[in-house]
C-alpha positions in Angstrom: 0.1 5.5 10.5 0.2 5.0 6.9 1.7 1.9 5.1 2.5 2.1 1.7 4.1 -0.6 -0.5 5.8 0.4 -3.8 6.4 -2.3 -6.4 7.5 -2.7 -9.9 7.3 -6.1 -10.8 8.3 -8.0 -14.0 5.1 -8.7 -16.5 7.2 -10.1 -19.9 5.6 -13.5 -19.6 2.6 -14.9 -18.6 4.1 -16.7 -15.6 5.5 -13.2 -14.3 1.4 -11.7 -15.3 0.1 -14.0 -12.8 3.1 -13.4 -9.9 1.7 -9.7 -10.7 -1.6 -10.4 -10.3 -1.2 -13.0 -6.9 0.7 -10.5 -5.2 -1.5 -7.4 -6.5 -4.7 -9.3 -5.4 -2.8 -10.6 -1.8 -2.2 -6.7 -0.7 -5.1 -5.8 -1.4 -6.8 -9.0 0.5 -4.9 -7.9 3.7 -6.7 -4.5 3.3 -4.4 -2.2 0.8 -5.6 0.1 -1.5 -4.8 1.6 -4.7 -3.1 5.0 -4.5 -1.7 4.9 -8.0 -0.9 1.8 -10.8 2.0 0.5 -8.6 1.5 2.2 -5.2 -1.0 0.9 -2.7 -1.4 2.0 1.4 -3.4 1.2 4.0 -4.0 3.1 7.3 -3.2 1.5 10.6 -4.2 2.6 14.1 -0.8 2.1 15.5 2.5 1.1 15.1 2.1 -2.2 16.4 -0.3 -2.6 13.5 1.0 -1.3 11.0 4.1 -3.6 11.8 1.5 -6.8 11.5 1.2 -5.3 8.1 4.2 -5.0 6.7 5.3 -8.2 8.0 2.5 -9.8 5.9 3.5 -7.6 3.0 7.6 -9.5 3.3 5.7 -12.4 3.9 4.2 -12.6 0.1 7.7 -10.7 -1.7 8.1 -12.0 -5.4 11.1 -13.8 -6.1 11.9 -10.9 -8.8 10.9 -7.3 -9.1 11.6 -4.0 -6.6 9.3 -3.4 -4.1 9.5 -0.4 -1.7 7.7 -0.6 2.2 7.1 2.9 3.7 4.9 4.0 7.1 4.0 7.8 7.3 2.2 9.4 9.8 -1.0 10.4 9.9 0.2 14.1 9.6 2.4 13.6 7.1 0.0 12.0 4.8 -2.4 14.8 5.2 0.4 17.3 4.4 0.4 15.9 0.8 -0.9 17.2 -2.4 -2.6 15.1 -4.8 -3.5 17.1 -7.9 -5.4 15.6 -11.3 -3.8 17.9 -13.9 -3.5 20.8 -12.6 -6.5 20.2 -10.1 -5.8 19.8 -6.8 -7.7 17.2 -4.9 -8.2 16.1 -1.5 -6.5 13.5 -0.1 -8.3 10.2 0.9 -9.4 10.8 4.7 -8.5 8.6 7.6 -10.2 5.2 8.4 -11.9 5.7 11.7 -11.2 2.5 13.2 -12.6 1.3 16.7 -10.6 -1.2 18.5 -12.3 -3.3 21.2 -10.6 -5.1 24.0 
C-alpha cells in the first residue's frame, strides 16, 4: 500500500511558515517522502500499517489549511505515469521491507 498526504497549508505569516515547516518536517520524520511541492507518500507493507500511518499523519493536522489522506495499492501506484515535460519517467520502485516476528 501507498499513503499519500495532500496539503495546502497557509504560509502569509511567519507563525503560519513555521506550522508549514513543523508539519512538513513531522511527515517526513515518520518516513514520508516528497512526491511533488505539497504531495508526500510513503509505502507500507500492509494495511494494518499503513493505518499506523495515517493515524500519526491526523495526529499532527494544522489547525488551518486542507490536507488530503489517500492509500493506493501497490498496483495502482505502478499503473501511474510520471512524465518531466514531455519525458516520461519511471515511477519510484517499492521499498522492500522485511518484517521480523
Amino acid at each position: 500500500m501507498w499513503v499519500l498526504v495532500f496539503f495546502d497549508l497557509p504560509t502569509e505569516t511567519k507563525k503560519d511558515r513555521k506550522i508549514y515547516a513543523k508539519f512538513r518536517k513531522d511527515i517526513l520524520a515518520d518516513g514520508f517522502q516528497m512526491f511533488q511541492f505539497s504531495i508526500y507518500l510513503r509505502h507500507c507493507a500492509s494495511r494494518e500499517n499503513a493505518t499506523v500511518h495515517i493515524t500519526r499523519v491526523k495526529s499532527i493536522l494544522p489547525a488551518k489549511g486542507h490536507i488530503g489522506i489517500m492509500c493506493i495499492t501497490d498496483k495502482q501506484f505502478g499503473m501511474m505515469e510520471i512524465f518531466r515535460g514531455h519525458e516520461l519517467v519511471e515511477a519510484p520502485e517499492t521499498v522492500q521491507q522485511l518484517e521480523l516476528f
